[in-house]
N, C-alpha and C positions, 0 to 999 in steps of 0.2 A: 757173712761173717757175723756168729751170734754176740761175740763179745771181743774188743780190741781195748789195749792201752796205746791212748797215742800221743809221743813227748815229741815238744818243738822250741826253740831256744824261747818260746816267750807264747802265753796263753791268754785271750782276751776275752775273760768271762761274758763282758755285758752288763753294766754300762761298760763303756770305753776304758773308764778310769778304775778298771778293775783290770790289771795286768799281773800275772805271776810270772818272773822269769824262769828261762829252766822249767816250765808245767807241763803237767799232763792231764789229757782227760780222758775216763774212765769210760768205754760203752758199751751195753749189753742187751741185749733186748728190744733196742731200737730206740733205746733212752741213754742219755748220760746219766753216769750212778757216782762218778765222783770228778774232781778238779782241784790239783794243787800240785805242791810241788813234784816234781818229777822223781826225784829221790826215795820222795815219802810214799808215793803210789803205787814206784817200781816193787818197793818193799814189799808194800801192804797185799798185792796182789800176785797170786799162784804163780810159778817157773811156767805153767802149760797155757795160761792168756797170752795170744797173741800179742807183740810191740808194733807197734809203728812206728819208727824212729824219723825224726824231719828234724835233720840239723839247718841249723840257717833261714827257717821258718818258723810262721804265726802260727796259732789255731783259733778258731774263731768263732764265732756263729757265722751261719748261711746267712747273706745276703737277701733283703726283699726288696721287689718289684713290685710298688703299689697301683702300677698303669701301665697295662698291656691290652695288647688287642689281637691275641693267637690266629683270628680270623685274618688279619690282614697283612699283606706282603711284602711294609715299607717302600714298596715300587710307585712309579710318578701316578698310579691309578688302580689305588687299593679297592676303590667298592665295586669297579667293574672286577676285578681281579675276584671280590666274593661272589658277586652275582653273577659269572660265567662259571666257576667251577661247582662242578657235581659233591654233595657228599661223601663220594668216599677219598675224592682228588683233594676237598678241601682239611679234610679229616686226618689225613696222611702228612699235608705241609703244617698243619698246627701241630701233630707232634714231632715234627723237624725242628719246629722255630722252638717250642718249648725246651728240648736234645739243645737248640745252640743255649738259652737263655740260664740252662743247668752248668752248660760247660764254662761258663763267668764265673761262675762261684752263688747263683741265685739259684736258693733252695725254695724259697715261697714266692707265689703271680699271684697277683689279685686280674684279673682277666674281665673286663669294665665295659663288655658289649660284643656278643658274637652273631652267628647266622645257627638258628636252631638246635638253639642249646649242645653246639659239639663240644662247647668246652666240658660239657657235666660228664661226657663219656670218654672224653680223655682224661680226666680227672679220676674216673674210675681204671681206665686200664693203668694209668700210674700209681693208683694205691694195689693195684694188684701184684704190682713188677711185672706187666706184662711188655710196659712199655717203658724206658726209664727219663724224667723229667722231675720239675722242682712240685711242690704242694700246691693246688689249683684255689684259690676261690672264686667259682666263677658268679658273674654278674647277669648272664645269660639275655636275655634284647632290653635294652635301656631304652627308660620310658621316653616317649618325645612326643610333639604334636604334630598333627598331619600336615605331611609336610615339611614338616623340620629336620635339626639333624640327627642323621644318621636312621633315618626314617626307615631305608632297606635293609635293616634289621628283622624290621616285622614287629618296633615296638611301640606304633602310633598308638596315641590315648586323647580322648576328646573328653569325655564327660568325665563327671566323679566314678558310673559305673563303669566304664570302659579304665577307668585306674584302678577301680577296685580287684576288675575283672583282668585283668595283666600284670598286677601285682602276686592273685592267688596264682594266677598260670605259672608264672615263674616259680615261686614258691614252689608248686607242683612237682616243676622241670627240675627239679634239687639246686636251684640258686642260692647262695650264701650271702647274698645282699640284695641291695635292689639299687639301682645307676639312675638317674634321671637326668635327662636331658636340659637344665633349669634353664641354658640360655641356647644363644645361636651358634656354632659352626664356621671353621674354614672348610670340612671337608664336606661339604655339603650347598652345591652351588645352587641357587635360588631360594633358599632356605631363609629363616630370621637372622642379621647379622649378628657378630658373636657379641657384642653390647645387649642384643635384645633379647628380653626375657619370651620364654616359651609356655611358661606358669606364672599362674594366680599365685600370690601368698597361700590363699586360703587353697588352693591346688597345693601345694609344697605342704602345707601341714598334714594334709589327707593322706600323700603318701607316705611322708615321715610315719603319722597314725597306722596306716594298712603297713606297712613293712611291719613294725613294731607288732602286731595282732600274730604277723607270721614268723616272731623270733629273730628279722632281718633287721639289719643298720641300713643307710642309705649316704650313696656317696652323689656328689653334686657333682655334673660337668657346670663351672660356671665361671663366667668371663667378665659377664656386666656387673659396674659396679651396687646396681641396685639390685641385681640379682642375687650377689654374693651375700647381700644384708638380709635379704629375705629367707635366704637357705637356712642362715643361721641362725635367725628368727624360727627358723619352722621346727630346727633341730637335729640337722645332719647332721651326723657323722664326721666326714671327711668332703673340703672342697678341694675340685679338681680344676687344674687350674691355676686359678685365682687372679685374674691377669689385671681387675679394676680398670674394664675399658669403660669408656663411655664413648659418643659420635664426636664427643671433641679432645678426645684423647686419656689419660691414663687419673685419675682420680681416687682414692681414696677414701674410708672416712673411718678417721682413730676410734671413734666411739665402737663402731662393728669391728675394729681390730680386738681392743678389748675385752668385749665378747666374746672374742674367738678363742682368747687364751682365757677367760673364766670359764666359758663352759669346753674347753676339750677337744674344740673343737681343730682337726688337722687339714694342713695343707699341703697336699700333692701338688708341686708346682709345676710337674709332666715337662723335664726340659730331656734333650734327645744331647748323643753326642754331637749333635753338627751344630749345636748351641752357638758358636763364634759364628756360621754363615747368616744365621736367624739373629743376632745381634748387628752382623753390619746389613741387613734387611730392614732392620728396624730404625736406624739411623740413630746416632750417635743422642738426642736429646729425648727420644723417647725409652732408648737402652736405659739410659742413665735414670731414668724417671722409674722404670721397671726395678734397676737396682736397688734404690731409696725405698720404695715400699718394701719389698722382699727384707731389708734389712730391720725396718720400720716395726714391721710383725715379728722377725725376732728380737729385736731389743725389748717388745710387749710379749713376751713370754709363748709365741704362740709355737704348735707343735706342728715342725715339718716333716715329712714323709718323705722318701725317696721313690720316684718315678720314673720312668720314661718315653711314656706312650708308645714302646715299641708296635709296629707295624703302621704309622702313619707314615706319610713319604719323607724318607732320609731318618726315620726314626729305625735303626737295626737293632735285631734280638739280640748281636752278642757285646753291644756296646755298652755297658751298666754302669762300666765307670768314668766312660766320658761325661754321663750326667752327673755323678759327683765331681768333677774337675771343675763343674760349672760355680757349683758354689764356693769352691774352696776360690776361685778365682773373685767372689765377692766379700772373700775374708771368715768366711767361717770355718773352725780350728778342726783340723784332721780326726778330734774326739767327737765335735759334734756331727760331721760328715758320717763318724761308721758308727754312729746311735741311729741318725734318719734311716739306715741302711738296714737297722738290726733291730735293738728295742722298742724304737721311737714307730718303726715302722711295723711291730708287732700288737702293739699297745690302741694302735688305731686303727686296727682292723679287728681287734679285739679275739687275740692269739694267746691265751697263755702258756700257752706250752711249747713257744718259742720264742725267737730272739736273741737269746743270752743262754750261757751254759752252764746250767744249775742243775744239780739231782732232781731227778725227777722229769727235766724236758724233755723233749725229744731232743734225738743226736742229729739237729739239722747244722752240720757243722763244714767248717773250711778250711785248707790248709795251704797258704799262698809263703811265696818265697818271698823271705826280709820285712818287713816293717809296714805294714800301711799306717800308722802313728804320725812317721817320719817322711813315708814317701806312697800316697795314695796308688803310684804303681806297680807296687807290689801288689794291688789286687786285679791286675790283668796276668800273677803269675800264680795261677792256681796250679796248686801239686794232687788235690785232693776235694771231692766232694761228699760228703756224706749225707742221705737223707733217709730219717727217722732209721738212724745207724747203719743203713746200706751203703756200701762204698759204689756211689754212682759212676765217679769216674776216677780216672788214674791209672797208673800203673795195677794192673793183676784187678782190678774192678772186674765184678762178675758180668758175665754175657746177662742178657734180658730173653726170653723165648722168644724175641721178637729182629735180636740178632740172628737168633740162629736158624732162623728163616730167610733169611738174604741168602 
């Protein structure tokens, strides 16, 4: 559909705190070309533009996911699950998982370590419509040291040339960032534990430098609390994570918080919907300790991201907004919730031409039933997904050539 008008009792541009009741929004071309009142648009625009009428519903921006892992299977043993299947078996289940991760209402994956760059070629057959899934950026093997984790990626690195040399690869591979591995792993047994750093300072600045030479940002896996100060120090991007362990438990330190909210820098804090089993895992005084900081960083300004690490075990693709359930359960307001989700989450992966819905973006848009303002589960009741103004899914959503091969 080249061009639709779509009114919904209430429209939420982007930030949050931009709401029109009675909106609509304007899409043509695979852009949005206008936003506002429903009355006024009806008007302004031709008897022969298609409507969309959604009584009882949002509109929205599309939903991002800034930690996925398309390779893997959320089952009790994700890296045998990559490293037993073939190419084309594992090629086939990433755009499955990507198909459930669209049908949530998530129009953008940031995709944070795979097996042989598949996600760059599903990323291609979804900008073709060949296959239909959210906007990919992929991360393609994340740097680690031999040894470390998530090492059966294929993305060990030892020396400065060997990061030089797997940063240009990737680059190459058409990766849109570059992942490093800064500290240790649960999914990865024998490996450095997830406290222990896997890089030099002076390593973390080399790759920060080499990504930046290829146009890339870099996102941090990082758990340790000295790690987390050096990443930041070095000038990522975005940490992942952010857990502030140490070998005697959960530490902080306000000065690197600081820093994080003057220089920009964000945190994906990768929590999955089984959040409540992983908190009584955690025991009630280290939960609690995890709480205070998480809160700690937002009351110092710093910018959260929404995540979920889908495909780690109990981590599901279609789960997106159990992991927003988890903060609203430590107090943060239903505005801030669908900013990490939308602008906050475009802004740090450095998207302009999504997030919120303004002339000129792409129409990466949503259309869920009732309120998510008022009640965050309206966003497991998607009517509608739109990307870059394709109607992905819904009612009358067009077939893909890849349906029509089944």
């Amino acid at each position: 559909m080249n061009q639709v008008l779509i009114t919904a009792d209430r429209v939420i541009a982007g930030p949050s705190d931009e709401v029109t009741a009675d909106g609509a929004v304007l899409v043509e071309a695979g852009r949005v070309t206008a936003v506002g009142a429903a009355t006024d648009l009806d008007a302004a625009v031709g008897a022969r533009v298609p409507r969309l009428r959604c009584p009882g519903a949002t509109v929205m921006p599309g939903m991002t996911d800034c930690h996925v892992h398309l390779a893997f299977d959320a089952g009790p043993d994700p890296v045998g699950a990559v490293a037993e299947a073939d190419a084309g078996e594992l090629s086939a289940a990433m755009a499955e998982r990507a198909a459930q991760l669209l049908a949530a209402g998530v129009t953008t994956v940031r995709d944070l370590g795979d097996r042989d760059a598949l996600t760059v070629a599903l990323r291609a057959s979804i900008d073709s419509g060949a296959v239909a899934g959210p906007r990919i950026l992929a991360a393609t093997a994340p740097l680690t040291s031999y040894g470390g984790h998530c090492g059966f990626l294929g993305g060990e690195v030892g020396t400065d040339e060997d990061i030089r040399a797997r940063i240009a690869r990737n680059a190459a591979m058409g990766a849109d960032l570059i992942k490093v591995m800064a500290s240790g792993g649960a999914l990865t047994p024998g490996g450095p534990r997830m406290w222990e750093a896997q890089f030099t300072p002076g390593q973390l600045r080399l790759i920060v430098e080499e990504a930046g030479r290829h146009g890339l940002g870099v996102a941090a896996h990082a758990h340790g609390s000295q790690t987390i100060a050096d990443c930041v120090a070095a000038g990522v991007r975005t940490i992942e994570h952010c857990s502030w362990r140490t070998a005697e438990g959960i530490v902080h330190d306000p000065a690197v918080i600081r820093r994080m909210a003057e220089d920009d820098v964000a945190v994906c804090r990768c929590v999955s919907g089984d959040w409540r089993l992983f908190l009584d895992q955690m025991g009630p005084e280290r939960a609690k300790a995890m709480a205070e900081v998480i809160l700690e960083m937002r009351e110092a300004g710093v910018r959260f991201i929404a995540g979920t690490d889908a495909g780690v075990p109990g981590a599901r693709f279609g789960d997106y907004v159990g992991m927003l359930e988890f903060f609203a359960s430590l107090g943060f307001t239903r505005r801030e919730i669908l900013d990490m989700a939308t602008v906050n989450a475009a802004h740090a992966l450095g998207l302009a031409d999504t997030g919120a819905l303004a002339p000129g973006k792409r129409a990466d848009l949503i259309v869920v039933d009732g309120d998510p303002l008022t009640d965050l589960n309206a966003l497991r009741r998607i009517r509608h997904v739109f990307t870059a103004g394709r109607r992905a899914t819904g009612p009358d959503a067009p077939r893909t050539r890849a349906d029509h091969d089944r």
